[in-house]
C-alpha positions as CSV (number, residue, x, y, z in Angstrom):
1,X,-88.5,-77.3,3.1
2,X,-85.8,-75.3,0.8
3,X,-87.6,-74.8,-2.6
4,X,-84.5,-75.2,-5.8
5,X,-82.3,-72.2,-5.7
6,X,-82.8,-70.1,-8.6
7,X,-79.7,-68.7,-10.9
8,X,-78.2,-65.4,-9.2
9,X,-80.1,-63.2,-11.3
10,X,-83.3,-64.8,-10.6
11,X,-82.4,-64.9,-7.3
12,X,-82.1,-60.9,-7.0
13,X,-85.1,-60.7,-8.9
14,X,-87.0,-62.4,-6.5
15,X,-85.5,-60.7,-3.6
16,X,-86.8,-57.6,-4.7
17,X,-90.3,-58.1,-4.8
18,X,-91.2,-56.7,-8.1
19,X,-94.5,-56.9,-7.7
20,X,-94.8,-55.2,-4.4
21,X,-93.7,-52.1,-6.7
22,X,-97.0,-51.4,-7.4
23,X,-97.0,-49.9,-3.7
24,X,-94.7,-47.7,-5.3
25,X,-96.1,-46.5,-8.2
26,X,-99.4,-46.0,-6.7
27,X,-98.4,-42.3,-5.1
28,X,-96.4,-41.3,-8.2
29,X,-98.9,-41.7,-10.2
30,X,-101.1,-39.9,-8.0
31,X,-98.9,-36.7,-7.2
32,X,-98.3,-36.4,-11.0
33,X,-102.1,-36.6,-11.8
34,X,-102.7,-33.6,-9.2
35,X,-100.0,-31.9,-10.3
36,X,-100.9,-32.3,-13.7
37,X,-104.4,-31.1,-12.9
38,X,-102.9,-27.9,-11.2
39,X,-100.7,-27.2,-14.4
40,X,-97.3,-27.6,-13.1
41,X,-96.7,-31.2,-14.3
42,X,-93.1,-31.8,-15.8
43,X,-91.5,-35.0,-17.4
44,X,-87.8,-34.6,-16.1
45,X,-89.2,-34.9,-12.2
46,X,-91.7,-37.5,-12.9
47,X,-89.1,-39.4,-13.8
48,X,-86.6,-38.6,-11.1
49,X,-89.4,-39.8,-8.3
50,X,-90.5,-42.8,-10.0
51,X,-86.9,-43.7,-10.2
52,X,-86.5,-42.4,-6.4
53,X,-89.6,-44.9,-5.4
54,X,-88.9,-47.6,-7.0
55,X,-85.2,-48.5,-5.8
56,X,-86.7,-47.1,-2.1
57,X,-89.4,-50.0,-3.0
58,X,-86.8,-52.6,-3.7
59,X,-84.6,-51.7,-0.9
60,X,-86.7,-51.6,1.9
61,X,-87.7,-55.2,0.3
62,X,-84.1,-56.1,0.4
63,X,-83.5,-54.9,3.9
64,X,-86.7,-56.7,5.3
65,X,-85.4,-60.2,3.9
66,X,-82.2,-59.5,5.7
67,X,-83.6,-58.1,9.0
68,X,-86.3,-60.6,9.3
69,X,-83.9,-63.5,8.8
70,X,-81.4,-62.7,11.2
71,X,-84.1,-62.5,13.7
72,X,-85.7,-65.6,12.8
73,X,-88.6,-64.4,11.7
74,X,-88.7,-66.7,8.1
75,X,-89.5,-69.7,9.2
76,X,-90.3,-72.8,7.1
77,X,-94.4,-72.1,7.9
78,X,-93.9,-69.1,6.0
79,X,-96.9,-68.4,3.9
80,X,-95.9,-65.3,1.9
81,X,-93.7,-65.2,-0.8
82,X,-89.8,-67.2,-0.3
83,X,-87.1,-65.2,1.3
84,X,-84.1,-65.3,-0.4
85,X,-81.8,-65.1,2.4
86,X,-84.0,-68.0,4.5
87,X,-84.1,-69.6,1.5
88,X,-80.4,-69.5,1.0
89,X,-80.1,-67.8,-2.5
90,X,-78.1,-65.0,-1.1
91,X,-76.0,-65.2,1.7
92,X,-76.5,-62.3,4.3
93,X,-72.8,-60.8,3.3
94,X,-73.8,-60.5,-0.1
95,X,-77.4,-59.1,0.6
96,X,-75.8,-56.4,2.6
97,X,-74.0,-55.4,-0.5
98,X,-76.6,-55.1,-2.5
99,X,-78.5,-53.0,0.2
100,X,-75.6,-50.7,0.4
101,X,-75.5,-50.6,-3.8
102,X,-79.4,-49.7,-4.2
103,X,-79.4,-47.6,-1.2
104,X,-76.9,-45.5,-3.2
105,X,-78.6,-46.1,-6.3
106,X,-81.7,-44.5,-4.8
107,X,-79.6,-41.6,-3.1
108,X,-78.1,-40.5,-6.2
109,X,-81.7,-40.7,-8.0
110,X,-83.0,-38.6,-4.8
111,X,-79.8,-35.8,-5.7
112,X,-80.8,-35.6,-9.2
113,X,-84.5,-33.8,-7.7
114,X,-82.3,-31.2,-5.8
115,X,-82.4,-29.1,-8.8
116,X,-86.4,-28.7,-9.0
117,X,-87.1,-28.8,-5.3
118,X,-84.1,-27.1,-3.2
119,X,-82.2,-28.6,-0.5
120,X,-84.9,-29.2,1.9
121,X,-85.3,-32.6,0.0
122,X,-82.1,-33.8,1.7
123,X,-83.9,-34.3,4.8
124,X,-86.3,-36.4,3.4
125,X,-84.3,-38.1,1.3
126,X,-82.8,-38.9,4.8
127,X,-85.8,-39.8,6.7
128,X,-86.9,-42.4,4.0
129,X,-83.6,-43.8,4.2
130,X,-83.5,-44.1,8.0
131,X,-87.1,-45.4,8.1
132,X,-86.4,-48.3,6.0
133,X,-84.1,-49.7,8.4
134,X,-85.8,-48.8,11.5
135,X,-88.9,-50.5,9.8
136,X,-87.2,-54.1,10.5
137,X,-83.5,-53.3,11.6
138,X,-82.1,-52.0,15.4
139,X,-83.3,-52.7,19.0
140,X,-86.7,-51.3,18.1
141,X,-88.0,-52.5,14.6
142,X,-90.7,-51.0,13.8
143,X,-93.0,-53.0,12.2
144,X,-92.2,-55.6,15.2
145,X,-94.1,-53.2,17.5
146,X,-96.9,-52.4,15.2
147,X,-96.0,-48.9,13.5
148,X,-96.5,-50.8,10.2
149,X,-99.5,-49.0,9.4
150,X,-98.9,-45.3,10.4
151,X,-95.4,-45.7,8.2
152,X,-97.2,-47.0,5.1
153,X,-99.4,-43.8,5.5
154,X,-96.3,-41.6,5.7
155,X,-94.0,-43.0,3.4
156,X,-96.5,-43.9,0.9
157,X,-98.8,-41.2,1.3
158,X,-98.3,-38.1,3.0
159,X,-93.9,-38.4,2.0
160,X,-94.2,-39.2,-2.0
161,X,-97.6,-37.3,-3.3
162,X,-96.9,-34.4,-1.1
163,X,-93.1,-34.3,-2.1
164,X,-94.5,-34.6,-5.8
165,X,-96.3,-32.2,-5.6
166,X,-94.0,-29.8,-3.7
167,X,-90.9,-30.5,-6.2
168,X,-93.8,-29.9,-9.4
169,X,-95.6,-27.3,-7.9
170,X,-93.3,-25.7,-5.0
171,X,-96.4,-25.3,-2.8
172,X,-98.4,-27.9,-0.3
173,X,-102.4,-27.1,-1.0
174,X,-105.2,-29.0,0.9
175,X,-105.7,-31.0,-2.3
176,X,-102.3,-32.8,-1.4
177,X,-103.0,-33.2,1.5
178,X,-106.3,-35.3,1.5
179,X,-104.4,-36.9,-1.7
180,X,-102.0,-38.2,0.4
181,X,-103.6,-39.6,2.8
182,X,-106.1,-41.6,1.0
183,X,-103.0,-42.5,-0.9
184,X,-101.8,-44.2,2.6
185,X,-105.0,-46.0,3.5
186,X,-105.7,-47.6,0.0
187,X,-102.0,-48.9,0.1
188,X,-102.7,-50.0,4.1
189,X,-105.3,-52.3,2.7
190,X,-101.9,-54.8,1.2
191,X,-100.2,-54.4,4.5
192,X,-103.3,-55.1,6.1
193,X,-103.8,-58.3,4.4
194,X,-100.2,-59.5,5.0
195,X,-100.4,-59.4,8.3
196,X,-103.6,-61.0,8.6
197,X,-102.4,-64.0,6.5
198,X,-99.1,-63.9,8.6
199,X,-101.4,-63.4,12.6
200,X,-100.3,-66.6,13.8
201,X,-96.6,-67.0,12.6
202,X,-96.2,-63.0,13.4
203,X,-97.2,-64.2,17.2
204,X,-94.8,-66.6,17.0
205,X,-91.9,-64.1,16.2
206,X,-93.1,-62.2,18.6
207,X,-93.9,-59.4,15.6
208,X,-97.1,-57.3,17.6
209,X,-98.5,-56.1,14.1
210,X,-102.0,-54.6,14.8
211,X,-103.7,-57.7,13.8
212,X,-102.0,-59.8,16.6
213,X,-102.4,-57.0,18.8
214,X,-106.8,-56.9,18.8
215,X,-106.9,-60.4,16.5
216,X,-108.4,-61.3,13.2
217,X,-111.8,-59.8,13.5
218,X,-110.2,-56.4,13.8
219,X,-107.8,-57.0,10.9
220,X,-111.0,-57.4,8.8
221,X,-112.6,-54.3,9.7
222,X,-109.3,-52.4,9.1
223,X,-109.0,-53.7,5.7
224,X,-112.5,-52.7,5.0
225,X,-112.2,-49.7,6.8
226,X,-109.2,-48.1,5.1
227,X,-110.0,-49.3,1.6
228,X,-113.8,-47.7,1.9
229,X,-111.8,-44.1,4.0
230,X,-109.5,-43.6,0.8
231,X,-112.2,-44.0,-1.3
232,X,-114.7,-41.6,1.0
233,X,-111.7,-39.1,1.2
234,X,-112.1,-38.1,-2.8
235,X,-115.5,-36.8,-2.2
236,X,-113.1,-34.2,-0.5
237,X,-113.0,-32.8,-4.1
238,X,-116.3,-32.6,-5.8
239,X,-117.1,-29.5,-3.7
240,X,-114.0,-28.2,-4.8
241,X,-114.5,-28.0,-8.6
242,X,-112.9,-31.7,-9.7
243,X,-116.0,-33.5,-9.7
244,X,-115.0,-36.8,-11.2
245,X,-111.5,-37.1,-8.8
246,X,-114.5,-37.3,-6.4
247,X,-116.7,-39.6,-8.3
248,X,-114.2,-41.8,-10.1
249,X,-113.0,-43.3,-7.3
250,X,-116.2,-44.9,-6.1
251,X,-116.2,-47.7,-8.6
252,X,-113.1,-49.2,-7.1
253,X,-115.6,-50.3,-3.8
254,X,-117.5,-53.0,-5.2
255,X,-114.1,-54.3,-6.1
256,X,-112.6,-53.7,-2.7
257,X,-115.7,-54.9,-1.1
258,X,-115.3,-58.7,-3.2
259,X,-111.8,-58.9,-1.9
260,X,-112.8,-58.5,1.8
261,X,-115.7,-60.9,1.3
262,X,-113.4,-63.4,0.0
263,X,-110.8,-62.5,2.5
264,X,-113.2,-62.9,5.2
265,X,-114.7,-66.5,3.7
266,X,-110.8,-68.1,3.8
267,X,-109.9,-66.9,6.8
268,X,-106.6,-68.0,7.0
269,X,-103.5,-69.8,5.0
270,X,-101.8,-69.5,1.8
271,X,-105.2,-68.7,-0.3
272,X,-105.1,-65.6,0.8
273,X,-102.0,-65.4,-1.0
274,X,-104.9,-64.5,-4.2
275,X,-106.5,-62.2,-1.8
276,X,-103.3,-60.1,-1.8
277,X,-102.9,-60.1,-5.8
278,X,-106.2,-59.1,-6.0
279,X,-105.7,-56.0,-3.3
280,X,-102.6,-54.9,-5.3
281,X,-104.9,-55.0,-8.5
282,X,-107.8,-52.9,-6.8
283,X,-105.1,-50.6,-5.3
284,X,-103.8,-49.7,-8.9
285,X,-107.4,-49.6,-10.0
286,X,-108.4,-47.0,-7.4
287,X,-104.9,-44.8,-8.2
288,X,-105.7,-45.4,-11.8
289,X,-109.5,-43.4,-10.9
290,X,-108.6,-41.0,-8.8
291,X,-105.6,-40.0,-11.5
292,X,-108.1,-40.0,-14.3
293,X,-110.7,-37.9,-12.2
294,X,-107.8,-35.2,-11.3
295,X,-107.0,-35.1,-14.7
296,X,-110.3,-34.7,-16.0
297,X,-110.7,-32.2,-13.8
């Protein structure tokens, strides 16, 4: 059933997901923290990658409601958040114009760091462009065939707090690297939770995420498991001087820990629709630690 169509604005709004860009600003703030803790931290690039992540953010959103419409894939047993484009606030013509505009948008922001980090960032500029159309778009989507995962730990992990940290500091430490890959698995835990509320209609589409392929009792242990491994992963740095980036980070488990409890009691449907609020909230909260524990240190 069509819900009332919101004004264009609204409806553009919407499209974009605004607040999925918390996935976003998760590994900014986190390769500004450890940059900031390594003394290289600079206002004028901090604002060029937030920039950078964010229209990325909103137009990989904008692609997926496109892609995943023209293969059928929004149906009316949808449980996430409406679709424009299924919905029918934007047609598909004029959602691929505004794909084309914020993919543009998001190159020239992505130029703009070619002063601070060379032009190596071209490249990866490139790749993030490319992989958020392969994610849902061509004869081999991506997320269709259950890559979902390992992309969210590359393109918001190891890409955006190690290319940070690179444009800041001009180097690529160990530090980064752990950084970015907790980074990954603490913003894993949302996809993880999508697709476990989503199992049953993702089967339908015939979209093999990793909790279709080995079921629901496996998508629990995932979200558990990669919300617990990011935390686990900052104990990487007590030994190495920044005690409370190791420390910090443990408070955000009691609060992961609820939201897989809860997850686990519902079990399926659109409750879990608050599930998925409250792993966007605990993925801030553990950022929010780890930044404060890198910049205590």
């Amino acid at each position: 059933m069509k819900t009332e169509k919101p004004g264009v604005f609204r409806a553009w709004v919407l499209a974009s997901r605004p607040k999925t860009l918390a996935a976003a600003a998760v590994p900014v703030l986190v390769g500004c923290a450890l940059a900031y803790s390594d003394g290289c931290f600079r206002w004028p690039e901090a604002l060029l990658c937030t920039l950078f992540a964010f229209l990325m953010q909103i137009d990989a959103n904008l692609i997926n409601d496109l892609f995943d419409y023209l293969k059928g894939s929004d149906r009316g047993d949808r449980l996430g958040p409406r679709r424009a484009c299924a919905e029918g606030w934007i047609a598909p013509r004029a959602m691929k114009r505004g794909i084309f505009c914020t993919t543009l948008a998001a190159c020239v922001a992505g130029l703009g760091l070619l002063r601070y980090g060379g032009p190596e960032l071209i490249a990866v500029g490139a790749v993030c462009v490319l992989f958020a159309f392969l994610y849902t778009a061509g004869p081999y989507p991506l997320a269709y065939h259950g890559w979902g995962d390992l992309l969210v730990v590359l393109f918001f992990g190891f890409v955006p707090v190690g290319c940070i940290y690179y444009i800041m500091c001009h180097s690529w430490t160990a530090d980064a690297a752990v950084a970015s890959l907790a980074c990954g698995l603490a913003i894993d835990t949302l996809l993880m939770l999508n697709n476990y509320r989503d199992r049953e209609q993702d089967a339908l589409s015939g979209k093999r995420t990793l909790v279709v392929r080995f079921g629901a009792r496996a998508g629990r242990i995932l979200y558990l498991a990669a919300g617990s491994a990011a935390v686990l992963l900052c104990l990487w740095f007590v030994p190495r001087g920044r005690l409370w980036a190791g420390l910090l980070p443990l408070l955000y488990l009691p609060f992961h820990a609820a939201s897989w409890r809860r997850m686990t009691r519902i079990g399926s449907g659109k409750a879990l629709n608050g599930v998925l609020g409250e792993t966007s909230r605990n993925m801030l909260l553990w950022a929010a630690l780890l930044s404060l524990g890198l910049i205590l240190g």
